[in-house]
N, C-alpha and C positions, 0 to 999 in steps of 0.2 A: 375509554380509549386513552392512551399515550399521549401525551405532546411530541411534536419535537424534539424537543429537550431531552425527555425522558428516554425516548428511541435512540438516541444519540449516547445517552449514560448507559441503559441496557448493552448495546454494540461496543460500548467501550469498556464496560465489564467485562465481557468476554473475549476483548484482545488480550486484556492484562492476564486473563486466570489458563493453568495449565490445568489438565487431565486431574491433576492433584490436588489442587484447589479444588476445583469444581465436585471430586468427591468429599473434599472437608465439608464444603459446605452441604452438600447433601446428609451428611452424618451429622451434622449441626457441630462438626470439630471447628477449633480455633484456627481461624489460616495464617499463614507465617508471619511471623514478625514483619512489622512496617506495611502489609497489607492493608490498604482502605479502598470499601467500596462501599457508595450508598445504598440505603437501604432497600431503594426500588430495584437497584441494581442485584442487589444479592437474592432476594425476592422470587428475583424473574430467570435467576442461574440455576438455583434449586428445581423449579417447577419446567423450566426449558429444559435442560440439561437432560433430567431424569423424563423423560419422555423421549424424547431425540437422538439421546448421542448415538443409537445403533443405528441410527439409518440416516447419518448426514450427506452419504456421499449417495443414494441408491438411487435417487432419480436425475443425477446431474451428468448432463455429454459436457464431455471435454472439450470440444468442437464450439458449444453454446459458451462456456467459461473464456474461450480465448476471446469470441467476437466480442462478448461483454465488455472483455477487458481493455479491447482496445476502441469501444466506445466511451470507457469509463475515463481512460488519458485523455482522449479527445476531447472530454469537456469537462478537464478540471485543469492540472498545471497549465499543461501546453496549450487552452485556452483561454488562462487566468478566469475560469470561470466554479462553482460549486464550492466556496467560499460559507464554512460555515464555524459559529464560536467556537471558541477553545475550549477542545475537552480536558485538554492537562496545561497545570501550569508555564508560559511563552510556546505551547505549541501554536500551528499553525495547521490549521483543518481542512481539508476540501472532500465533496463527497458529492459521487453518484447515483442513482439508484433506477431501476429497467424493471418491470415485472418482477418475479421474485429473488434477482438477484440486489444487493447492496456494495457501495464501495467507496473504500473508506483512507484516505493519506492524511498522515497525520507526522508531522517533521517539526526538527529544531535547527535554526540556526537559519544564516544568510549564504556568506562566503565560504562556509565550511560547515556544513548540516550534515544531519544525519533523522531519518525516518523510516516509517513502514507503512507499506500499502497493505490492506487486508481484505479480500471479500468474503461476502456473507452472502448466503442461498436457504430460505425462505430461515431466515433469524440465526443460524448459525457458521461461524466462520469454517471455510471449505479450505482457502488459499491464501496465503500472502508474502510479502517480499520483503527483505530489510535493506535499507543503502545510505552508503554514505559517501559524499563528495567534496571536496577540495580546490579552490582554485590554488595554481601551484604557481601561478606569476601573479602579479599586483598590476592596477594601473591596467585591465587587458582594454582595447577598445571597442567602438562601437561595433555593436553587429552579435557579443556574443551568446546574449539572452533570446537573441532573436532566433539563431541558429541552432542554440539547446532548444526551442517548444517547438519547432518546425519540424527538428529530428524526431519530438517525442509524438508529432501527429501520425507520421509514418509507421506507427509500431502495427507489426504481423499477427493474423492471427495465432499461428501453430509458433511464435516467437514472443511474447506479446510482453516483455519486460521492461525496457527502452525505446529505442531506437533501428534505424535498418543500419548495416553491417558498415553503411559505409553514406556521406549525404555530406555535400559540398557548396556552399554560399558564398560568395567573393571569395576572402583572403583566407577565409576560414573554413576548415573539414570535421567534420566529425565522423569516431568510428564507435562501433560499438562493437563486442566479440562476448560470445558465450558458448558455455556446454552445458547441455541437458535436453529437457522438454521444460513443458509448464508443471511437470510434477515434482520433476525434482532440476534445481539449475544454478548458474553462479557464471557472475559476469563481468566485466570492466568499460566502461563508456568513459572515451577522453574524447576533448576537442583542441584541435592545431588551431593556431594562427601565423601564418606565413609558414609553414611546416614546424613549429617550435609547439609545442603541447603546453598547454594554458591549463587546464583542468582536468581532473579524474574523481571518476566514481563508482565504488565496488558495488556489487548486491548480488544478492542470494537468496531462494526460495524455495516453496513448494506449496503441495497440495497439504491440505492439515485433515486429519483422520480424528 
């Protein structure tokens, strides 16, 4: 059996590696420059990969991926909760997990980050998101950390990337706006204070085949 740890290395192999990788390493070829993965990691991409990859998506509803996901917000940022070591160097980890789905946000930075959400359904990544945000004023005050995880408990099923469209706390509003589905999408979520916009954050996603 796996540790922890090791599940955590395995999953994280397989956000870093493309289609391309993962047939280098099946061929036992050199994967590209500056690639490092441990051993266990590389291991388990060979022997997973080449078993799986034609049937990652065959037994998954769409319908089950959305409520997952916004079970998976529910109990990690937006409730400072699923708090787990750093898989890369100053990142910052949080992770869910539901029967055979996994989920996984992994970011950098404070005031100005940027990260990727990624799920996985029974060991192989299906879906994920990439984002990055900005606060755009200095000094903003109190209320607005409280009002980003409030916004991010509200997220939709058939929506399930941020935020709802629109969610108001005293001085402060936040909007969120996108196009797409959860297969293919791209977004922007700022928050006002006294109607002056304080922060913005782009992201973009899909389903991974």
């Amino acid at each position: 059996m796996f540790t922890g740890k090791e599940k955590r290395i395995r999953r994280m192999a397989q956000l870093h590696l493309t289609e391309h990788m993962c047939s280098a390493l099946l061929r036992d070829s050199p994967l590209p420059f500056g690639t490092f993965l441990p051993s266990v990691a590389t291991s388990y991409v060979r022997k997973s990969w080449a078993k799986n990859r034609h049937k990652m998506k065959g037994d998954i509803e769409m319908n089950n991926l959305g409520k997952f996901l916004v079970n998976a917000k529910r109990n990690t940022y937006a409730a400072q909760k699923g708090k787990v070591p750093s898989s890369r160097k100053y990142s910052k980890d949080l992770e869910f997990e539901e029967n055979d789905y996994y989920y996984l946000d992994s970011y950098f930075g404070e005031k100005d980050f940027s990260g990727e959400e990624i799920v996985y359904f029974k060991e192989l990544p299906i879906w994920s998101m990439n984002y990055y945000g900005k606060m755009i004023k200095e000094n903003i005050p109190e209320g607005f950390i409280e009002i980003l995880r409030e916004a991010l408990q509200k997220a939709s099923e058939d929506k399930p990337f941020r935020g709802p469209e629109e969610y108001i706390r005293g001085k402060y509003k936040y909007r969120c706006s996108n196009e797409g589905n959860i297969d293919f999408f791209h977004g922007t979520e700022s928050i006002f204070y006294e109607n002056e916009e304080v922060y913005r954050l782009y992201f973009h996603g899909g389903c991974i085949k």
